[in-house]
PyMOL commands that place a pseudoatom at each C-alpha (Angstrom):
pseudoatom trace, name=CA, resn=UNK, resi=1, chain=A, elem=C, hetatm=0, pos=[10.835, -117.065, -129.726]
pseudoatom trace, name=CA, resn=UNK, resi=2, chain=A, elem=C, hetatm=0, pos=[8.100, -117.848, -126.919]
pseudoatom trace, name=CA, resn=UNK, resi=3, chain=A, elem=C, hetatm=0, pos=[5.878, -115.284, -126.874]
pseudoatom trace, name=CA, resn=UNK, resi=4, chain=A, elem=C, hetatm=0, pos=[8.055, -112.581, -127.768]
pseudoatom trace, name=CA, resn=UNK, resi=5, chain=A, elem=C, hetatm=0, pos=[5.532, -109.786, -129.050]
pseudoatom trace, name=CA, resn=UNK, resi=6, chain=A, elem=C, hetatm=0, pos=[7.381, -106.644, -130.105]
pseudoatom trace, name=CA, resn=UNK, resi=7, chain=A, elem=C, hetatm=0, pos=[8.555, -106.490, -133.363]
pseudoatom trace, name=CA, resn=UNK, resi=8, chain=A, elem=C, hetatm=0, pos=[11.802, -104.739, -132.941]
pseudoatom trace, name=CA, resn=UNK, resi=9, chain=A, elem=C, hetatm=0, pos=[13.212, -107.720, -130.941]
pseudoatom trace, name=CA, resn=UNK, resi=10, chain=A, elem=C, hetatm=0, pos=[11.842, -110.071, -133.629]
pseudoatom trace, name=CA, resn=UNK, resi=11, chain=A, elem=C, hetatm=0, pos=[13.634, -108.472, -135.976]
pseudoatom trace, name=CA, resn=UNK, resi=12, chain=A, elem=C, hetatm=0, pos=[16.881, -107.540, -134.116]
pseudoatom trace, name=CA, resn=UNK, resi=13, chain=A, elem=C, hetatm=0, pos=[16.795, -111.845, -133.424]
pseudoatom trace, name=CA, resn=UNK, resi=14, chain=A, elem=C, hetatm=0, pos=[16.823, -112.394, -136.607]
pseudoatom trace, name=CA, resn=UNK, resi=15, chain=A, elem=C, hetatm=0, pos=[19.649, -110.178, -137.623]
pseudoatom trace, name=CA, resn=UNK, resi=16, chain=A, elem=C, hetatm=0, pos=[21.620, -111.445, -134.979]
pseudoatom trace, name=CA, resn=UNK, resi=17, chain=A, elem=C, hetatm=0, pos=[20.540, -115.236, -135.476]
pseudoatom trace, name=CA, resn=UNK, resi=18, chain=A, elem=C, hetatm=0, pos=[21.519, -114.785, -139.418]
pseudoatom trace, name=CA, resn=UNK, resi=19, chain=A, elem=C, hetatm=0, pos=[24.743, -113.390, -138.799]
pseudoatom trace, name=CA, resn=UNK, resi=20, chain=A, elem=C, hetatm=0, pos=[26.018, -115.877, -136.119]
pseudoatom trace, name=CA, resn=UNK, resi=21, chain=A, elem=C, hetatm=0, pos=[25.622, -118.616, -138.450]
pseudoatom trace, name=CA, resn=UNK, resi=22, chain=A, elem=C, hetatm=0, pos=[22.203, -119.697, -136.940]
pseudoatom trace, name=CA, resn=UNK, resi=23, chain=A, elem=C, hetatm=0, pos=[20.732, -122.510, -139.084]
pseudoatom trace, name=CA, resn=UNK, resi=24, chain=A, elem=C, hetatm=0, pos=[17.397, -121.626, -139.185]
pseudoatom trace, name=CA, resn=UNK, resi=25, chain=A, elem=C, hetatm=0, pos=[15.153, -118.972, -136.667]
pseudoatom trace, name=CA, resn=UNK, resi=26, chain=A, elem=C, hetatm=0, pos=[11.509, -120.483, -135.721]
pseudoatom trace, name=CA, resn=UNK, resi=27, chain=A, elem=C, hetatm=0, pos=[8.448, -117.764, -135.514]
pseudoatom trace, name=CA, resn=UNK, resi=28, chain=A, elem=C, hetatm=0, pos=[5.204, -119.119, -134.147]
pseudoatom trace, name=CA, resn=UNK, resi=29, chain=A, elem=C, hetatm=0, pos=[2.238, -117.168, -135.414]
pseudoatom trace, name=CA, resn=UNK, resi=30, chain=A, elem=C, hetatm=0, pos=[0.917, -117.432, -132.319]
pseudoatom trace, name=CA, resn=UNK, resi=31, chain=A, elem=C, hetatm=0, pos=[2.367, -115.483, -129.993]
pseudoatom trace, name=CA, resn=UNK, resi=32, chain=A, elem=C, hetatm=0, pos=[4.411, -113.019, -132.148]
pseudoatom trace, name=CA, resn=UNK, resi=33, chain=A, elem=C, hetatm=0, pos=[4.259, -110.183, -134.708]
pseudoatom trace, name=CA, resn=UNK, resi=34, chain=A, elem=C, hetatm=0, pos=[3.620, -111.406, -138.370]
pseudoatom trace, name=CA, resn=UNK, resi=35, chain=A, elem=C, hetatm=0, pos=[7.195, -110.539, -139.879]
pseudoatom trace, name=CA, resn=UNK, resi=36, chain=A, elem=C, hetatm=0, pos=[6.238, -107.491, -141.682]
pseudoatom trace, name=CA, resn=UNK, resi=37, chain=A, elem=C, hetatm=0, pos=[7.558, -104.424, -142.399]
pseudoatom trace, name=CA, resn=UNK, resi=38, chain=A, elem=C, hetatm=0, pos=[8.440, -103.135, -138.671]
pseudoatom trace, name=CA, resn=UNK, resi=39, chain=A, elem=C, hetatm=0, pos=[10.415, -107.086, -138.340]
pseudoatom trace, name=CA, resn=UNK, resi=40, chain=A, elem=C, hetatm=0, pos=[12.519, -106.264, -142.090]
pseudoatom trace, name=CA, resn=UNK, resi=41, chain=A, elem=C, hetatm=0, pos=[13.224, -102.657, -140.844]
pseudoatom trace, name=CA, resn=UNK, resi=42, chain=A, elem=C, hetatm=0, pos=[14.600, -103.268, -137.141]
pseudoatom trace, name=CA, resn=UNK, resi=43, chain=A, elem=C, hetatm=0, pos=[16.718, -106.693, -139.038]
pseudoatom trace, name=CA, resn=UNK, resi=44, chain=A, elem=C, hetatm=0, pos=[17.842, -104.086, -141.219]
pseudoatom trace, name=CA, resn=UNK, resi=45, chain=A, elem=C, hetatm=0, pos=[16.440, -105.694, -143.925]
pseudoatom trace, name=CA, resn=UNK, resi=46, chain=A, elem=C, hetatm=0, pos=[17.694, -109.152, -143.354]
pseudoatom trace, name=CA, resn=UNK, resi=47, chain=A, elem=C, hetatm=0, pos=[14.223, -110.762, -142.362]
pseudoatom trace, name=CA, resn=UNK, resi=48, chain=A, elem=C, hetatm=0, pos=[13.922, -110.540, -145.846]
pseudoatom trace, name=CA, resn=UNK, resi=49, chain=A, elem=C, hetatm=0, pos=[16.490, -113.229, -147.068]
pseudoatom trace, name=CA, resn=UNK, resi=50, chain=A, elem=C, hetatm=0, pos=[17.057, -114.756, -143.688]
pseudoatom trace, name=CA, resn=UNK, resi=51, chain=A, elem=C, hetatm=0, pos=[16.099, -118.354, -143.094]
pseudoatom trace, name=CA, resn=UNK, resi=52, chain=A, elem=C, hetatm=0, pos=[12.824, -118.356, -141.092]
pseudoatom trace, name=CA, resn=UNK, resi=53, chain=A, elem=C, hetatm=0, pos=[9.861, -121.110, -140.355]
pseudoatom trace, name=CA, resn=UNK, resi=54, chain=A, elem=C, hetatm=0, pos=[6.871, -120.506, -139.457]
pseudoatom trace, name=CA, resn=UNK, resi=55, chain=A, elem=C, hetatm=0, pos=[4.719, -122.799, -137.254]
pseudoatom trace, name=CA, resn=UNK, resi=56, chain=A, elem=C, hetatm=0, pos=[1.421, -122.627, -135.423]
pseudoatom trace, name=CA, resn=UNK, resi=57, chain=A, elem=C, hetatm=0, pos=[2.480, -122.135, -131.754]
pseudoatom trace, name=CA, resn=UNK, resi=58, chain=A, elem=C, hetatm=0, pos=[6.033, -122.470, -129.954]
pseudoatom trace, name=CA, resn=UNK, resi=59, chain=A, elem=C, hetatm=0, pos=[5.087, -125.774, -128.126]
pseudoatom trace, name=CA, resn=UNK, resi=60, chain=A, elem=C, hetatm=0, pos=[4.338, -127.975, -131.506]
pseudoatom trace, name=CA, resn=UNK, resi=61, chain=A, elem=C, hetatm=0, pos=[7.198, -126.683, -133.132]
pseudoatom trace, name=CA, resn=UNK, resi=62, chain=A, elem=C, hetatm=0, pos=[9.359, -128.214, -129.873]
pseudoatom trace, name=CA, resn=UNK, resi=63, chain=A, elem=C, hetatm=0, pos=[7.583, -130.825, -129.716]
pseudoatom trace, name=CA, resn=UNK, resi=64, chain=A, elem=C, hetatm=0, pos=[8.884, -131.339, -133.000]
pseudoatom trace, name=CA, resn=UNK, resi=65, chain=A, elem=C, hetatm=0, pos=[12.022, -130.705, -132.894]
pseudoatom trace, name=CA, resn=UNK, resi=66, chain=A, elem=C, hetatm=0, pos=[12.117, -132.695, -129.979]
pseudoatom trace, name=CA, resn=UNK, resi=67, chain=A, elem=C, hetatm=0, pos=[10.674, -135.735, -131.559]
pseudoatom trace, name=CA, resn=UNK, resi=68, chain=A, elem=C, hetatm=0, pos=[13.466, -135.599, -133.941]
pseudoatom trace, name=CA, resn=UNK, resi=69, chain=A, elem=C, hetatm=0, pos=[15.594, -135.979, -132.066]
pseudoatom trace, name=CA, resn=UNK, resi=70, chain=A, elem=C, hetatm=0, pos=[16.625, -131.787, -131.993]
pseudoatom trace, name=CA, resn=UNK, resi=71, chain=A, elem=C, hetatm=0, pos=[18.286, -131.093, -128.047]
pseudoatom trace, name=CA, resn=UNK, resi=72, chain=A, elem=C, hetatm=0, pos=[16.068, -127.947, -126.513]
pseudoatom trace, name=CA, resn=UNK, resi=73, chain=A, elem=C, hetatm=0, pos=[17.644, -125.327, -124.943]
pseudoatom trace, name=CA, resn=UNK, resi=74, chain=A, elem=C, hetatm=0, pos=[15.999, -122.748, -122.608]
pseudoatom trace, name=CA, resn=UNK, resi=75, chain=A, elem=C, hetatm=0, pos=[17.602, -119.778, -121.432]
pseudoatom trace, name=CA, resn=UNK, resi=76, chain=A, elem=C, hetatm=0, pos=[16.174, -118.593, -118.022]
pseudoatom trace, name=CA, resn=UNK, resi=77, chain=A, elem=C, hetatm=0, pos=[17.699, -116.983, -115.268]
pseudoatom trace, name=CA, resn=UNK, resi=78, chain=A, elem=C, hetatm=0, pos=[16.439, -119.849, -113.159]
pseudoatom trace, name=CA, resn=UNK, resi=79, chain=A, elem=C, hetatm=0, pos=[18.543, -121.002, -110.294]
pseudoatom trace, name=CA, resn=UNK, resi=80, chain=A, elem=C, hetatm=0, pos=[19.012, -124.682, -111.764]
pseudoatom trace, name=CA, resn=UNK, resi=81, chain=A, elem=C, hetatm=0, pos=[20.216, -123.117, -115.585]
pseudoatom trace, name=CA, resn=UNK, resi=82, chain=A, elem=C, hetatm=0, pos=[24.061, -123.623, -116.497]
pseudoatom trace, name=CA, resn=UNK, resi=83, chain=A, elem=C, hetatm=0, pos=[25.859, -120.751, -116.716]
pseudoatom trace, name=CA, resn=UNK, resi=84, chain=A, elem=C, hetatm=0, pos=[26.556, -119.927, -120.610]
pseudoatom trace, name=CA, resn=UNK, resi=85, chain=A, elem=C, hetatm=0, pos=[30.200, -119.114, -120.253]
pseudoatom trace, name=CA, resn=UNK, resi=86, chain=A, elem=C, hetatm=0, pos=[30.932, -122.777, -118.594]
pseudoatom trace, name=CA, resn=UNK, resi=87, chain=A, elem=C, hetatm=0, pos=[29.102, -125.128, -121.105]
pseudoatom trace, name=CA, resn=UNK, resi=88, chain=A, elem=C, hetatm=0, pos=[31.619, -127.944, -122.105]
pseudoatom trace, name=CA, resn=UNK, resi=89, chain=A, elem=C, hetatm=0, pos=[32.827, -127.927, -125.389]
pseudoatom trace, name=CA, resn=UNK, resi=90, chain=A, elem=C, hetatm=0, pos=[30.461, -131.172, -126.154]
pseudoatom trace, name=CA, resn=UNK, resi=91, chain=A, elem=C, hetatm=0, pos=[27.712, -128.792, -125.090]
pseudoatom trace, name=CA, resn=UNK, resi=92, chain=A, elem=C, hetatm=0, pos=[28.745, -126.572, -127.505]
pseudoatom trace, name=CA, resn=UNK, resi=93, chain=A, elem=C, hetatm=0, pos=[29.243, -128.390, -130.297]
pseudoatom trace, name=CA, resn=UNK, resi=94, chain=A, elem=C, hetatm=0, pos=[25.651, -130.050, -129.853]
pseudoatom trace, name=CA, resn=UNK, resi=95, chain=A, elem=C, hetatm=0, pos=[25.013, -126.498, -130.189]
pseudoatom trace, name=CA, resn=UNK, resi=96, chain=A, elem=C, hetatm=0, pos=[25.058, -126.890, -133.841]
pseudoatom trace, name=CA, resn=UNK, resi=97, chain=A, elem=C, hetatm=0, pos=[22.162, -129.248, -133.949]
pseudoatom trace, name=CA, resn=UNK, resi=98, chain=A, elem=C, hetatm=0, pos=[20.227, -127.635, -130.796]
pseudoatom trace, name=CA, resn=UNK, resi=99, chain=A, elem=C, hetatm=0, pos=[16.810, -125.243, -130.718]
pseudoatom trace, name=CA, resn=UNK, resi=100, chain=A, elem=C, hetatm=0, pos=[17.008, -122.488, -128.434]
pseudoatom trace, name=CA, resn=UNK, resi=101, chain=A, elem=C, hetatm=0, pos=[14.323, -121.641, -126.918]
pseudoatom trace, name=CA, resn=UNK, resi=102, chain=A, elem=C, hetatm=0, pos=[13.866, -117.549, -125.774]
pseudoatom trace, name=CA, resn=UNK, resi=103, chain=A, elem=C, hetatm=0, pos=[10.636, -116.330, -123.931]
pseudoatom trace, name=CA, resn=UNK, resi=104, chain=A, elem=C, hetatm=0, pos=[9.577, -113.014, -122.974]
pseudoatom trace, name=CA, resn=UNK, resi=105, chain=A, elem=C, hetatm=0, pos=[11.099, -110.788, -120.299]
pseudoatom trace, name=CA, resn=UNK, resi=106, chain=A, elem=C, hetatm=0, pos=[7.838, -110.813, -118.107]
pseudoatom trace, name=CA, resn=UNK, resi=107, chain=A, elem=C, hetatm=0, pos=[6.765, -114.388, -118.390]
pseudoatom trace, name=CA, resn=UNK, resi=108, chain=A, elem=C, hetatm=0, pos=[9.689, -116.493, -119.665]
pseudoatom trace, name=CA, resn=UNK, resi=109, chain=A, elem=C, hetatm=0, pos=[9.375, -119.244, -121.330]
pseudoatom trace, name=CA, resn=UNK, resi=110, chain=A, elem=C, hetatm=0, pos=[5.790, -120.783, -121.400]
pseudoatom trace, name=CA, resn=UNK, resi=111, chain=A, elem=C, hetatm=0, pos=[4.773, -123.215, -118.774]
pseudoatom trace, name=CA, resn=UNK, resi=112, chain=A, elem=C, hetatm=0, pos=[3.407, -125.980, -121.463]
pseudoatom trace, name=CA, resn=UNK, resi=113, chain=A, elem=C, hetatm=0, pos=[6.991, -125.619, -122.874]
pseudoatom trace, name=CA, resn=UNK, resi=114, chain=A, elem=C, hetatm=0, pos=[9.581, -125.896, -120.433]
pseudoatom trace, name=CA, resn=UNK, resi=115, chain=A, elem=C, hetatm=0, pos=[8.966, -129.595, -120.142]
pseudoatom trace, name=CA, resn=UNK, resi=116, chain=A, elem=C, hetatm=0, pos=[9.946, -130.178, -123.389]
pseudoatom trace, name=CA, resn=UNK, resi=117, chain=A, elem=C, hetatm=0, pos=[13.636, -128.427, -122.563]
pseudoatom trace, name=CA, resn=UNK, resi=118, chain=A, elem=C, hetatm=0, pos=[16.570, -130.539, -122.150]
pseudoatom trace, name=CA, resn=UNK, resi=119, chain=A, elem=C, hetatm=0, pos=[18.969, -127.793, -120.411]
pseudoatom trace, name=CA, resn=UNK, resi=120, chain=A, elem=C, hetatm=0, pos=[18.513, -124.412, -119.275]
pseudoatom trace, name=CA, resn=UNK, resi=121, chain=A, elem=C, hetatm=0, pos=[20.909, -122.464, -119.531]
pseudoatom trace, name=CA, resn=UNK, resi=122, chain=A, elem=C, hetatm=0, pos=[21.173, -118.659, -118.058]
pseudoatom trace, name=CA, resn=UNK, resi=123, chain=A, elem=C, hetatm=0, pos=[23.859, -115.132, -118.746]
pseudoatom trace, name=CA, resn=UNK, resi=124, chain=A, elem=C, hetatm=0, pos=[25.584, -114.534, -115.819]
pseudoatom trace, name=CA, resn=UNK, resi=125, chain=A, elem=C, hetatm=0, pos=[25.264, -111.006, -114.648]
pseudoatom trace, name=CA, resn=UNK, resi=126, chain=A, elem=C, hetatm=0, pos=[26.345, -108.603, -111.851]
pseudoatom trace, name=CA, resn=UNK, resi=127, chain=A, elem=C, hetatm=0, pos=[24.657, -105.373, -109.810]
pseudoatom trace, name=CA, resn=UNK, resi=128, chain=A, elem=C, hetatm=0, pos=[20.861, -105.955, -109.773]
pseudoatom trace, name=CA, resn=UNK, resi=129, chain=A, elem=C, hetatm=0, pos=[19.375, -106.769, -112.862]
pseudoatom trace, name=CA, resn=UNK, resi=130, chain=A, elem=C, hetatm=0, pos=[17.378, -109.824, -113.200]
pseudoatom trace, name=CA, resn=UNK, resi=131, chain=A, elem=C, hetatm=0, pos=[16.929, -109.835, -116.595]
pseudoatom trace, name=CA, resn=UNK, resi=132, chain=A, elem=C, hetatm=0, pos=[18.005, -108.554, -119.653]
pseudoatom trace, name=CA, resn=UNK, resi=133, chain=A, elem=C, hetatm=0, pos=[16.149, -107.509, -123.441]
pseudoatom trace, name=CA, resn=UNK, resi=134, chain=A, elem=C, hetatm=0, pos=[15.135, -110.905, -124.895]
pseudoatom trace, name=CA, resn=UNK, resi=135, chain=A, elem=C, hetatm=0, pos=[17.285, -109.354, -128.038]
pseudoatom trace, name=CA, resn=UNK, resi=136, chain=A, elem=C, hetatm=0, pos=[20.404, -108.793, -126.542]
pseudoatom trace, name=CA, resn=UNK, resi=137, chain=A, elem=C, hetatm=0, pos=[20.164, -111.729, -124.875]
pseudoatom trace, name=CA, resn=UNK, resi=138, chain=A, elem=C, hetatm=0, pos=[19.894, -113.946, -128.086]
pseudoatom trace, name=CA, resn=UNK, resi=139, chain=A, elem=C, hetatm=0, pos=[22.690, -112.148, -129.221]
pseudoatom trace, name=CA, resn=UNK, resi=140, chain=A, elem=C, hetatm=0, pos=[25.061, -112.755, -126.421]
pseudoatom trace, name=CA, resn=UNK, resi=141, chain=A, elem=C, hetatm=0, pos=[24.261, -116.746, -126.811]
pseudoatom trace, name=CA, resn=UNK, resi=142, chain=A, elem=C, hetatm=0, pos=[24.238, -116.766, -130.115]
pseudoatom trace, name=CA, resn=UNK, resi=143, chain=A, elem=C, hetatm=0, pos=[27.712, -115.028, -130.594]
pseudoatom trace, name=CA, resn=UNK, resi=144, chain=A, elem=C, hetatm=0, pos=[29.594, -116.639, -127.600]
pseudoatom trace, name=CA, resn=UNK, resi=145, chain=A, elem=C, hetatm=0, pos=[28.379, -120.304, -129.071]
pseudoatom trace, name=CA, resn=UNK, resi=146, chain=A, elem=C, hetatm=0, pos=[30.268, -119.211, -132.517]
pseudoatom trace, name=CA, resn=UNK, resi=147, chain=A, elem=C, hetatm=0, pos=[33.015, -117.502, -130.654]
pseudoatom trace, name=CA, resn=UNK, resi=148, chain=A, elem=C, hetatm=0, pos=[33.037, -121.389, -128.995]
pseudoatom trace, name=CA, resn=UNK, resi=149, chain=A, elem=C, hetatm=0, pos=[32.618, -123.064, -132.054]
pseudoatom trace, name=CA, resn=UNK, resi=150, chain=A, elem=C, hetatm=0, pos=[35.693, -121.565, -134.032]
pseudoatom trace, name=CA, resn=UNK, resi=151, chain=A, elem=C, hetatm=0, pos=[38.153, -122.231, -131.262]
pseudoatom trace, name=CA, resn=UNK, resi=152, chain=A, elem=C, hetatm=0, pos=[36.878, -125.196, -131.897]
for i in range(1, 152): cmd.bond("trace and resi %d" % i, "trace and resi %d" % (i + 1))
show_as sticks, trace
zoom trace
């Protein structure tokens, strides 16, 4: 989560990451809400046994990732992104060892960042919405990647 400051979508995130199988969720503590008690109540109390790491700041956690050799994924709504619903099946089984990387709904993801993405990738929508809640947005990836994954 890239600067993703309201503590009801940290927490719905993690719910959502937790029960799609996600292996781990990363929370900079720069940047976000500290995962206290308004994070456990909008998980519905799963920020509590969920697995979570903390790191300084979203760009050395990618950098890490990165550097071991973890493919970044950015979801953006920017012309260039795949659409989610066409990713190969390769693509989707690389999901498995992937980071995903979601920023805010005003600013994205941050500009230091998005070099470090390998693939962008964006939800197709219809009428005129540009964007949707950074929360339901992680949970439309994150269950349409195990939806993928157990056709598999």
């Amino acid at each position: 989560c890239d600067n993703v400051r309201n503590a009801n979508n940290i927490g719905m995130i993690v719910r959502s990451a937790t029960a799609a199988g996600a292996h781990a969720i990363i929370i900079p503590r720069k940047g976000c809400p500290e995962v206290g008690p308004m994070v456990v109540k909008a998980s519905a109390g799963v920020a509590l046994r969920a697995r979570m790491v903390h790191c300084n700041n979203v760009y050395e956690a990618a950098r890490t990732l990165k550097e071991n050799g973890v493919q970044l994924i950015g979801l953006s709504g920017r012309p260039d992104a795949e659409d989610l619903y066409s990713l190969s099946e390769e693509m989707v089984s690389k999901g498995l060892c992937s980071g995903w990387i979601l920023g805010n709904e005003s600013d994205g993801i941050s500009h230091d960042v998005e070099p470090l993405v390998d693939k962008w990738v964006k939800i197709p929508m219809e009428g005129n919405v540009e964007s949707l809640n950074v929360a339901t947005a992680a949970s439309i990836v994150l269950f349409e990647l195990l939806r993928r994954r157990r056709q598999q």
